[in-house]
N, C-alpha and C positions, 0 to 999 in steps of 0.2 A: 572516596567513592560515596560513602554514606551522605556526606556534605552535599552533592552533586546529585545524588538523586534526592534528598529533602526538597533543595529549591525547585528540583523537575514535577516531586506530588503537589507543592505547592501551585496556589494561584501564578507564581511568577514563571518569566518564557526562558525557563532551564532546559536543556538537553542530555542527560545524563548517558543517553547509550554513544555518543563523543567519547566522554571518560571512559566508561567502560571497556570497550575498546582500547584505547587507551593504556588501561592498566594491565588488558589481559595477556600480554605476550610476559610481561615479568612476575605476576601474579597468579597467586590460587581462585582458579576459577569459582570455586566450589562459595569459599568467603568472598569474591567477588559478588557470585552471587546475590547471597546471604546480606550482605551490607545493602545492596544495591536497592534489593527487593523493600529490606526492613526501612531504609530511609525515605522509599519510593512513599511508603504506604504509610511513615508517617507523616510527611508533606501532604497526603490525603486527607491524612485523619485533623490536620490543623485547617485543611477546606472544611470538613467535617463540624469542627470547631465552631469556625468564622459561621458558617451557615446556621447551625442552632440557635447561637445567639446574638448574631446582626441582625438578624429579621426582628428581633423588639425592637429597631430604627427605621420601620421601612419605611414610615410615614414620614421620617423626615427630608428633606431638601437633598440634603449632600448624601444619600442614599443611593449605594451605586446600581442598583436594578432595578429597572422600569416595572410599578406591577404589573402590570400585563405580562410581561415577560417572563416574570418570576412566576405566577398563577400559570401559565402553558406548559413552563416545563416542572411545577409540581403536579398537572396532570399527567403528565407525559410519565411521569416517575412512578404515580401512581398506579396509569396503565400497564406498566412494562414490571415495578416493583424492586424490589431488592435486587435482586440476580442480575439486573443490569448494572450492577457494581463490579459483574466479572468483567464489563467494556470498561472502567475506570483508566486501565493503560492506553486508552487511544490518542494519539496527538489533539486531535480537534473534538472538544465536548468532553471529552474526561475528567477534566479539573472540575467542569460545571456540574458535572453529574456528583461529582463529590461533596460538592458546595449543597446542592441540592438532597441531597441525602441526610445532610445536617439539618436542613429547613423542613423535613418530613420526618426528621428523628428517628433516624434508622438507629436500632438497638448499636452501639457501638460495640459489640464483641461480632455481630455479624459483618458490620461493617467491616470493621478488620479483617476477617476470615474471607471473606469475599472479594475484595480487595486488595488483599496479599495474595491470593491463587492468581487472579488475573494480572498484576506485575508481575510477580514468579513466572508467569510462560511467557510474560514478552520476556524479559532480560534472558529466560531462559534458551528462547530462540534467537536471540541478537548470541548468546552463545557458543548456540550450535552453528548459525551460519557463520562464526569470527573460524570456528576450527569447521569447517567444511562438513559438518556431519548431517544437515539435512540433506 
């Protein structure tokens, strides 16, 4: 599970609540969880990573974000700030927002902390709806 949600925090086009799923009829929910969340959010934190210190290459060629693009959504980030790290679990734009929070050097303890609550309630609701309790 852990495996599965790394490559889902990461940049790459993982699906971890498959697995999850998955695992949960024979498995402990609780370290399902647990695993899921901790892997989810360290796959973030390696966007986290790449985005702090790729941007020393932006100027070059084989640089995979157009500035402009990059300069709009470090506005964007700037507008909205930290706390939009609790949307970090959304299918589309999450990964980037991670990325992004690297490239504006969000304190990495926050980072963590705010981006492991917001994994934590998706997996946690992909949970509750697996056992019917929403």
């Amino acid at each position: 599970m852990f495996v599965s949600a790394l490559g889902a925090g990461s940049l790459l086009p993982f699906y971890s609540e498959v697995a999850l799923i998955a695992f949960l009829p024979e498995s402990n929910a609780t370290l399902l969880w647990l695993s899921a969340t901790i892997g989810n959010t360290a796959g973030a934190a390696i966007n986290w990573w790449i985005g702090r210190y790729l941007t020393h290459y932006e100027s070059r060629r084989w640089f995979p974000f157009k500035p402009d693009k990059l300069h709009r959504a470090q506005h964007w980030f700037q507008r909205y700030g930290a706390w939009s790290l609790l949307l970090a679990w959304l299918p589309i734009g999450g990964d980037a927002l991670t990325f992004i929070a690297g490239v504006m050097r969000v304190r990495l303890d926050l980072f963590l902390l705010l981006t492991f609550i917001g994994k934590g309630l998706r997996y946690l609701v992909v949970i509750a709806i697996f056992f019917n309790l929403l």
